[in-house]
C-alpha positions as CSV (number, residue, x, y, z in Angstrom):
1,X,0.0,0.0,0.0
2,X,1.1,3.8,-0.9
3,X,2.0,6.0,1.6
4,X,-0.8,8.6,2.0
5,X,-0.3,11.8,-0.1
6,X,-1.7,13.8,3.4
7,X,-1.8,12.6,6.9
8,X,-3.1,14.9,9.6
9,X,-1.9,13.5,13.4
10,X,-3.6,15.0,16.6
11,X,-4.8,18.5,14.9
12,X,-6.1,20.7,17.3
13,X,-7.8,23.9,16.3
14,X,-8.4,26.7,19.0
15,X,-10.1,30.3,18.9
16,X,-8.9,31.9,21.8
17,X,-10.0,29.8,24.3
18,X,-12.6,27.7,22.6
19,X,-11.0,24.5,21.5
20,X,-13.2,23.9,18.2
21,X,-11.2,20.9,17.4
22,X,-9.6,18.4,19.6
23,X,-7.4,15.7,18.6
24,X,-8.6,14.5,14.7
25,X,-6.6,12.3,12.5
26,X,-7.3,11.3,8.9
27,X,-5.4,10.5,5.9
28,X,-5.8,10.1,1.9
29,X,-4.1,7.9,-0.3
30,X,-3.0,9.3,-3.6
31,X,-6.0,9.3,-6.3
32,X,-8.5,8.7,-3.2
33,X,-11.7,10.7,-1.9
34,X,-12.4,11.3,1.7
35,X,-14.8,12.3,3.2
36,X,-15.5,14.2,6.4
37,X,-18.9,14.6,7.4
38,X,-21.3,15.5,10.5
39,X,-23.5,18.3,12.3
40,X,-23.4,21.9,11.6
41,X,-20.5,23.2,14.0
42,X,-19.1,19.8,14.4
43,X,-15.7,21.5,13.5
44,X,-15.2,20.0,9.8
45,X,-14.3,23.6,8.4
46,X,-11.7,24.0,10.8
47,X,-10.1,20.8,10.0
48,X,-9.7,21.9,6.6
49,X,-9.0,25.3,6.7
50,X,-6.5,24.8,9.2
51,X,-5.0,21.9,6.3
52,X,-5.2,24.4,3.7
53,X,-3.5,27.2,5.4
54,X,-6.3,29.2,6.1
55,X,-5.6,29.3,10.1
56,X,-2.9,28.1,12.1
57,X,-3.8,25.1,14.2
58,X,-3.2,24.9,18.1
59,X,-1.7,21.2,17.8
60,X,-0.9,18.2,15.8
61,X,1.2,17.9,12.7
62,X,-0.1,18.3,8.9
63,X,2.3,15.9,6.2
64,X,1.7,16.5,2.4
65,X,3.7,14.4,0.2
66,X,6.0,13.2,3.5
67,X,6.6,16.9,4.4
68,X,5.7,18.9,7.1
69,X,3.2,21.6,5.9
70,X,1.9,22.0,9.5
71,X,2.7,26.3,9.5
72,X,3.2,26.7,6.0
73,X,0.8,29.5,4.8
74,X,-1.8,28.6,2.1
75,X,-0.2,30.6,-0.9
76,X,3.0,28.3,-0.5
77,X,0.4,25.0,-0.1
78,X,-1.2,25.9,-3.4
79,X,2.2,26.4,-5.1
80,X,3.1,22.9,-3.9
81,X,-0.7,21.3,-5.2
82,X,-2.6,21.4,-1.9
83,X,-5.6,23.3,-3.4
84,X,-8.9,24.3,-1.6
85,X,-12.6,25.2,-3.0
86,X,-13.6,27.4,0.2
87,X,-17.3,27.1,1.4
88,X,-19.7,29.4,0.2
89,X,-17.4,29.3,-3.0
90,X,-16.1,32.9,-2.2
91,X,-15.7,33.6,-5.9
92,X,-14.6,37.1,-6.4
93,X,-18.1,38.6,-8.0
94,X,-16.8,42.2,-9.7
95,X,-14.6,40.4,-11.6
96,X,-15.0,38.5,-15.2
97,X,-15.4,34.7,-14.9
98,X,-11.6,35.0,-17.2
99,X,-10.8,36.9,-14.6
100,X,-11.2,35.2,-11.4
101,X,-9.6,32.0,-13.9
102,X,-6.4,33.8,-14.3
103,X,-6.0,34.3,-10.3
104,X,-6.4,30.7,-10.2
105,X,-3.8,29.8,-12.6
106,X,-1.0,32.1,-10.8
107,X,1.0,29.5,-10.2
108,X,1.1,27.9,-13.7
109,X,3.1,29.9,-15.6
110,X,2.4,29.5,-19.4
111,X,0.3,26.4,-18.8
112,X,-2.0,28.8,-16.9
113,X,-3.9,29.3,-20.8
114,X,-4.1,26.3,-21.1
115,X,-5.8,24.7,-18.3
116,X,-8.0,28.1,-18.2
117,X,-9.1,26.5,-21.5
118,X,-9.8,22.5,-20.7
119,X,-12.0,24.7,-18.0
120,X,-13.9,26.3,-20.8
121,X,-14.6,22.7,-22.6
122,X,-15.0,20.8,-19.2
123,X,-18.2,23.6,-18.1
124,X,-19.1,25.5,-21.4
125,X,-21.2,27.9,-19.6
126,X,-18.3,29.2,-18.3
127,X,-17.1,30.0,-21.8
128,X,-20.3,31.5,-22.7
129,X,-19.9,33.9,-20.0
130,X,-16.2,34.4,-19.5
131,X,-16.9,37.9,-20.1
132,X,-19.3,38.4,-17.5
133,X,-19.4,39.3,-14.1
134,X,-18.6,36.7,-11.6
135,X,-21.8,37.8,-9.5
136,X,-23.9,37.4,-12.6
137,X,-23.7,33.9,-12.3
138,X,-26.3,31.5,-10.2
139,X,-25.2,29.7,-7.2
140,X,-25.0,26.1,-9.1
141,X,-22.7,28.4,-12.0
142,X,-21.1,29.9,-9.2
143,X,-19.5,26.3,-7.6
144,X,-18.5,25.7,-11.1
145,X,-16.6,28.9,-11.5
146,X,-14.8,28.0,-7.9
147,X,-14.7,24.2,-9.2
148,X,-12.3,25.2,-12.4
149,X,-10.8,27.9,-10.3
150,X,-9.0,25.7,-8.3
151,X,-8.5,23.2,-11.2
152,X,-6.6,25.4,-13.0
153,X,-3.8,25.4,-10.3
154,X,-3.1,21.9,-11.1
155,X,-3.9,20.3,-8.1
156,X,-2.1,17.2,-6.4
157,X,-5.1,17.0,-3.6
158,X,-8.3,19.6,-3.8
159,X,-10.0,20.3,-0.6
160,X,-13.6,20.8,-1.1
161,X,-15.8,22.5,2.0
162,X,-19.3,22.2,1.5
163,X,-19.5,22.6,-2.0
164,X,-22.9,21.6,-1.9
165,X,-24.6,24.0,0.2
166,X,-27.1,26.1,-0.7
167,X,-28.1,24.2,-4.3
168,X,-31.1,23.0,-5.3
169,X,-30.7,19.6,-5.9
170,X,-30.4,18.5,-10.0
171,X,-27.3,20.8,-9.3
172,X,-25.6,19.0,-6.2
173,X,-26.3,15.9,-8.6
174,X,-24.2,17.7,-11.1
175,X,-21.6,19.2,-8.4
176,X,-21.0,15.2,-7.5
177,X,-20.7,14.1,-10.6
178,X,-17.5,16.8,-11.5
179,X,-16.7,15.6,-7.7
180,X,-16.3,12.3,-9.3
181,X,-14.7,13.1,-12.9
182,X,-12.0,14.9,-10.7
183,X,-11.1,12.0,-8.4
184,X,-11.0,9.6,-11.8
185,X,-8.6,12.0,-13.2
186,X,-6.3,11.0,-10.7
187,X,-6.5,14.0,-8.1
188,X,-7.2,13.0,-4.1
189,X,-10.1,14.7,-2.9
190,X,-10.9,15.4,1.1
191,X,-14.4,16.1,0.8
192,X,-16.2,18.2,3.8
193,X,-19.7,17.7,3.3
194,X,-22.9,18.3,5.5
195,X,-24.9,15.9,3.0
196,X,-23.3,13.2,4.8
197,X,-25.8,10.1,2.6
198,X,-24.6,11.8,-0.4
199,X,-20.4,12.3,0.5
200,X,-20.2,8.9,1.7
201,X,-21.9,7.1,-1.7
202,X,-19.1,9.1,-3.6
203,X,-16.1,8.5,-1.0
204,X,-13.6,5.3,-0.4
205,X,-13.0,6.1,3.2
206,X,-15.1,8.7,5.5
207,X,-15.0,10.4,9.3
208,X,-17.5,11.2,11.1
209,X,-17.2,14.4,13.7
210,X,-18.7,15.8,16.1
211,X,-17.9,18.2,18.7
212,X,-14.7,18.7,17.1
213,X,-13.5,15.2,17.5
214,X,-13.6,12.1,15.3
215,X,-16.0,9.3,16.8
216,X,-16.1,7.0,13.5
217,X,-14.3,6.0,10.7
218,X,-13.8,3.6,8.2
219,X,-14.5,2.5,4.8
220,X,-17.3,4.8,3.3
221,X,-20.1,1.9,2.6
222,X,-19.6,0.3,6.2
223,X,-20.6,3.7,8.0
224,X,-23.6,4.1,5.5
225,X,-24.6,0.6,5.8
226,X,-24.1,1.0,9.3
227,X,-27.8,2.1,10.9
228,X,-26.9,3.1,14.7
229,X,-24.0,5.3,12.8
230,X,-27.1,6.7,10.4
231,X,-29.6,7.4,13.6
232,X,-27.1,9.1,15.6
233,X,-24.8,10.7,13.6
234,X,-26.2,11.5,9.8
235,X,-29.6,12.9,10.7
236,X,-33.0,11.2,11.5
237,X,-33.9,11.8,7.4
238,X,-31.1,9.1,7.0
239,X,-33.2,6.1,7.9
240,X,-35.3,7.3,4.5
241,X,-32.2,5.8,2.4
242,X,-30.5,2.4,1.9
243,X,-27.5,2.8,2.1
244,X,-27.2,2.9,-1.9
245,X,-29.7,6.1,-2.0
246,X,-32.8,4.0,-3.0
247,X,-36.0,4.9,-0.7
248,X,-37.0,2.8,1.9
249,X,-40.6,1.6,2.6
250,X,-42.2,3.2,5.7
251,X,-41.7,1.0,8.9
């Protein structure tokens, strides 16, 4: 077996005195999606914005690619192909679509064109609009604008936070699918994801948080097939779904 491409040991995430995160470990093998799911305020934005670089975590030890990335600040984690697609997609909306492309592709040099240009084939509405405002765009377009924009930086692992809230859902079934054509490419994906049914279908291996800590983990299918895990942890709507998304009769 491959070493993991990232391995987070005993992270602990604090804000000033609250301790938001306490103690989680995960890891992803190259070309692998993970998934980290639970609650609202169960700390699985901290996790990953403290792995991106976004904050600095209280404790613990971040390794990308056998390194130690634990303090290294996000613009030097994207240089290196640890890539993040924030929550609430945070596309910059006075801008062109081209635009906000090219700030994505910073760090390619004269590949940067390129890739800007497998974006415009992989979501042609993109391409229809690249003139456009960012803001003009709908939410659904919107995660696809922050989808390519962190595909053109030529990710080694993409960190995706949430990038299903707030969609109606024909989009989140589209938002999965790109979830998926990206992870058959070859890229790891560490999925954060409230829609905890719909993370774990897509994912190889998954954790479940809450209160800041990890309380169960394993391969993906075993947690969904797993009802007391369902019940306590995924939400009372979860008993309306075997575990491969097909309704259940009424007890």
């Amino acid at each position: 077996m491959s070493d993991p491409i990232l391995a987070v040991e005993g992270l602990t995430v604090s804000y000033g005195r609250v301790e938001a995160v306490r103690g989680v470990s995960f890891s992803a093998a190259p070309g692998s999606l993970v998934t980290l799911v639970g609650a609202n305020g169960a700390g699985k934005s901290s996790v990953i914005n403290a792995v991106s670089g976004m904050i600095r975590p209280s404790g613990g030890t971040i390794t990308f690619e056998g390194r130690d990335v634990t303090r290294t600040p996000a613009h030097k984690l994207v240089g290196r192909g640890l890539v993040q697609v924030p929550e609430g997609r945070q596309i910059l909306a006075t801008l062109t679509i081209e635009e906000n492309l090219l700030m994505g592709a910073w760090r390619t040099g004269s590949a940067g064109q390129r890739s800007i240009d497998a974006m415009y084939d992989r979501f042609p509405v993109l391409a229809q609009r690249r003139t456009l405002p960012a803001g003009a765009l709908s939410g659904g377009e919107q995660q696809m604008l922050a989808i390519a924009r962190a595909l053109v930086a030529a990710p080694k692992v993409m960190l995706m936070d949430e990038p299903s809230m707030g969609l109606a859902p024909k989009i989140v079934d589209e938002v999965f699918r790109v979830i998926g054509e990206i992870r058959a490419s070859g890229t790891t994906v560490v999925l954060v994801e409230q829609n905890a049914r719909r993370a774990l279908r897509a994912a190889d291996h998954g954790y479940v948080l809450q209160s800041g800590e990890v309380v169960h983990s394993g391969p993906a299918a075993e947690l969904l097939a797993d009802e007391r895990i369902v019940q306590a942890y995924l939400g009372v709507e979860g008993t309306a779904e075997r575990p491969d998304g097909t309704p259940r009769r009424p007890a």
